[in-house]
C-alpha positions, 0 to 999 in steps of 0.5 A: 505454478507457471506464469501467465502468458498475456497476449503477443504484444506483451507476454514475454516482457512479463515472465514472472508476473502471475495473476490473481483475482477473487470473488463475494459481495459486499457486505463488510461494514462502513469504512467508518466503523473501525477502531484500532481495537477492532481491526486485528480481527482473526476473521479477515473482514466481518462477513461471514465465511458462509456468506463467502463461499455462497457468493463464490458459488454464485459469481461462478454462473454470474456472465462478466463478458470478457474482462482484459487487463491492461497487457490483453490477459483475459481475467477470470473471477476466482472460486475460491473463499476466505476460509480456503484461505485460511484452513490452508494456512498450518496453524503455527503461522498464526502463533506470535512471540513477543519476544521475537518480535522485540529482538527485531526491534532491537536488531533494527535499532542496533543498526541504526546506532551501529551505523550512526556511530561509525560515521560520526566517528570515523567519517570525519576530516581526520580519517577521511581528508577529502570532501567530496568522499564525506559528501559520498559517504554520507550519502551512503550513511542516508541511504541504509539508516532509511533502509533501516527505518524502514524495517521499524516502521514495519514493525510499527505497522505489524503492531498496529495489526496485532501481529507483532504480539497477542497482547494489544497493549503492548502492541499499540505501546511498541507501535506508538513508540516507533512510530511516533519516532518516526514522525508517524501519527500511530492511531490515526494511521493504525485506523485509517489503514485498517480501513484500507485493508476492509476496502481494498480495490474499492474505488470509494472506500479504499484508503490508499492509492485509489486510481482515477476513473476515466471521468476522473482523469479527463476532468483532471487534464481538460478534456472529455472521456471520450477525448482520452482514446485520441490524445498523444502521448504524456511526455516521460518528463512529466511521468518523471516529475510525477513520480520525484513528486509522489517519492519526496512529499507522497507520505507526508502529503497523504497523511495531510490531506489523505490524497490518493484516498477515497473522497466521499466523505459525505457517507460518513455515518456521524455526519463529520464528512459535511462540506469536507474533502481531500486536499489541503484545508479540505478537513480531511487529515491524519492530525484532526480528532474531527476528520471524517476519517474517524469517529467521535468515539477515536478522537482521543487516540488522533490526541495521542498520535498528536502527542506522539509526533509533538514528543519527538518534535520537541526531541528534534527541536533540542538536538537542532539546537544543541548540533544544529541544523545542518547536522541533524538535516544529515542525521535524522532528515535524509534518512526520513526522506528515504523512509517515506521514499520506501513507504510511498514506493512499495505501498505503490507498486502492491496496488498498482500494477498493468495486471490488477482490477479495481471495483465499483462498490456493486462489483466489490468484496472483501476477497477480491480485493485482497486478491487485487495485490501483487508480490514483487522481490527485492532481494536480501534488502526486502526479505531481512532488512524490510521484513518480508513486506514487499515479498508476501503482500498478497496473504498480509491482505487476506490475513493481516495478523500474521506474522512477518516471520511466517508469512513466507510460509503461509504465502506458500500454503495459499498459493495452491489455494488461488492458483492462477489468481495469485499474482506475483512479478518477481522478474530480476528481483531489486532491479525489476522492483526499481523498474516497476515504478516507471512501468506502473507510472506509464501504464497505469494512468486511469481505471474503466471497464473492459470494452467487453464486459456485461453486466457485472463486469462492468464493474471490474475496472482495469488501467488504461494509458494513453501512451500507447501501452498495452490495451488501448482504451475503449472507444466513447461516443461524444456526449451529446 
């Protein structure tokens, strides 16, 4: 497929990048109404695939206007379905081997102890008499046990879509386990996600990395929306605090006070939203079996992930004291951080980028939200030691319980299927990956509508930045 070209400002910046779009309506259930024994489906989302492909009919004679992306690409709204999708996709793709499964599991282990053991061996002053070079070299150490706890964390997280195996049980056991290891509350997550994947791109149900709207972000920097379009450029010192900010602590801090979450919990159907909102002691977290993000129904399984994460406190508690803390700061903290790094960067960089669309709900539906993602590359790293998670996004979100180990496959059999609309930003693969982040940050500062949208189009949102970058934003009258 050849790659989209965007308007002369920017097209030969993008080379690789390939877009997508899709189109239905809305009628997935709540956000709330998900379980971790609903969420593998083998249907991507609970509306019917009739139902989809007569929205995809409809939406072709639907007048939009002219929608622009943030690099001045005109985006089009996609005629394809969910069940294109899926009969495209050969049917071994679907097949799951527990035992595969586990052999990873146990590859990823073995690194992780064959790692481990090396430098508690061998990067010691006897071998390795000069400081500086154990600093260096433990700094090494940091970094690949994160590479490589990042690879269980995605095994975790095939499991808490049913893809790592056709049994659940052994699916949620796996995944308790390795998550809990890695101080992820497993069902609570497992849910939570589940939700994200059912509301993706919408901008009041999605679950992760839901960007602010114009209003949003002039509220957040004093100022009135019409005011964003004459402001001077963020200094890229604040764009860097930000992004050491969402690298060090994002993880943590989402799963504490679900920030870069939807915050309309009042809609929660039990009433356990009332008077709570993201932020910290705002009552929406990962750890309480009362959050709004869960239902009464799922507050056992917030106990055990509670328990889970108390188990390997504990586990952490004895072996600090028994090496210290010091030691185990180096052994187990840093590659934690470098977890949540990896975590917090490709969770950013699939559902935020200067090419994709967010929806109002009106606007929103299933296969255009699964269709708002992006592929990107990351080499030898991405493909074997993190499992494939960076490079085949895009069909992970239209089919879920997939496993890793098909999915290049099945990305292959839907790209004819979208055509143009399949995006993907494979430009100098790990390095491109590393620099998205930087680009995404400056570009991608607030959503709003296309200034040439009509209609429905008016709920096709696109970035917008006040750096000077790509689309400019549109231009508000004065609220009188």
């Amino acid at each position: 497929m050849a790659p989209a070209t965007s308007t002369a400002r920017q097209a030969a910046k993008n080379p690789a990048l390939k877009r997508n779009v899709v189109v239905d309506s809305d009628s997935s259930p709540s956000t709330a109404d998900v379980s971790p024994i609903d969420s593998p489906r083998p249907s991507a989302s609970s509306t019917s695939l009739s139902s989809m492909a007569s929205d995809a009919a409809e939406s072709k004679t639907e007048n939009y206007g002219k929608l622009i992306d943030t690099y001045g690409n005109q985006f089009e709204v996609p005629d394809f379905t969910i069940k294109d999708i899926r009969d495209a996709i050969p049917k071994h793709c679907f097949e799951r081997s527990a035992i595969r499964s586990m052999l990873y599991v146990f590859r990823d282990m073995i690194y992780l102890a064959t790692t481990f053991y090396i430098w508690y061996n061998f990067v010691t002053p006897e071998y390795i008499p000069s400081k500086p070079v154990r600093i260096v070299l433990w700094g090494v150490y940091g970094f690949l046990q994160g590479l490589f706890g990042t690879g269980l964390w995605v095994l975790a997280h095939e499991c808490g879509h049913g893809a790592f195996s056709p049994s659940q049980r052994f699916n949620n056991i796996v995944g308790w386990v390795l998550h809990s290891a890695l101080l992820v509350p497993y069902f609570s997550w497992q849910m939570s996600h589940s939700k994200h994947h059912k509301a993706t791109g919408n901008i009041e149900r999605d679950m992760v990395f839901v960007p602010r709207t114009r209003e949003q972000q002039a509220t957040r920097i004093g100022r009135l929306a019409h005011e964003l379009a004459e402001l001077t450029e963020e200094t890229p010192i604040a764009t860097l605090i930000h992004l050491i900010g969402q690298q060090l602590i994002g993880w943590p801090n989402y799963l504490m006070t679900n920030v870069t979450g939807h915050n309309y919990h009042e809609r929660q159907r039990e009433g356990r939203g009332k008077g709570k909102k993201n932020g910290f002691g705002g009552g929406v977290n990962h750890f309480d079996p009362r959050s709004p993000l869960y239902e009464n129904k799922d507050a056992y399984l917030v106990v055990l992930s509670d328990i889970g994460l108390l188990i390997t406190g504990f586990v952490l508690y004895k072996l600090v004291q028994k090496f210290g803390f010091a030691n185990m700061a180096v052994w187990y903290g840093i590659p934690y951080l470098w977890v949540n790094h990896w975590l917090v960067a490709i969770t950013f960089l699939q559902h935020t980028d200067p090419s994709l669309p967010h929806y109002t709900p009106d606007a929103w539906n299933f296969v255009r939200g699964a269709a708002a993602t992006i592929d990107r590359e990351f080499g030898f790293i991405g493909r074997h030691l993190l499992h494939g998670i960076i490079e085949t996004h895009v069909l992970h979100h239209y089919v879920s319980t997939i496993p890793f180990y098909n999915a290049d496959e099945a990305t292959e059999a839907i790209k004819p299927i979208m055509g143009r609309h399949y995006r993907s930003d494979t430009s100098e693969g790990p390095v491109g990956f590393i620099k998205a982040m930087w680009k995404s940050a400056r570009w991608c500062q607030w959503i709003e509508p296309s200034e040439g949208a009509v209609g429905a189009g008016k709920g096709v949102l696109f970035f917008r930045n006040r750096n000077g970058l790509g689309v400019k934003p549109m231009k508000m009258a004065a609220s009188s």
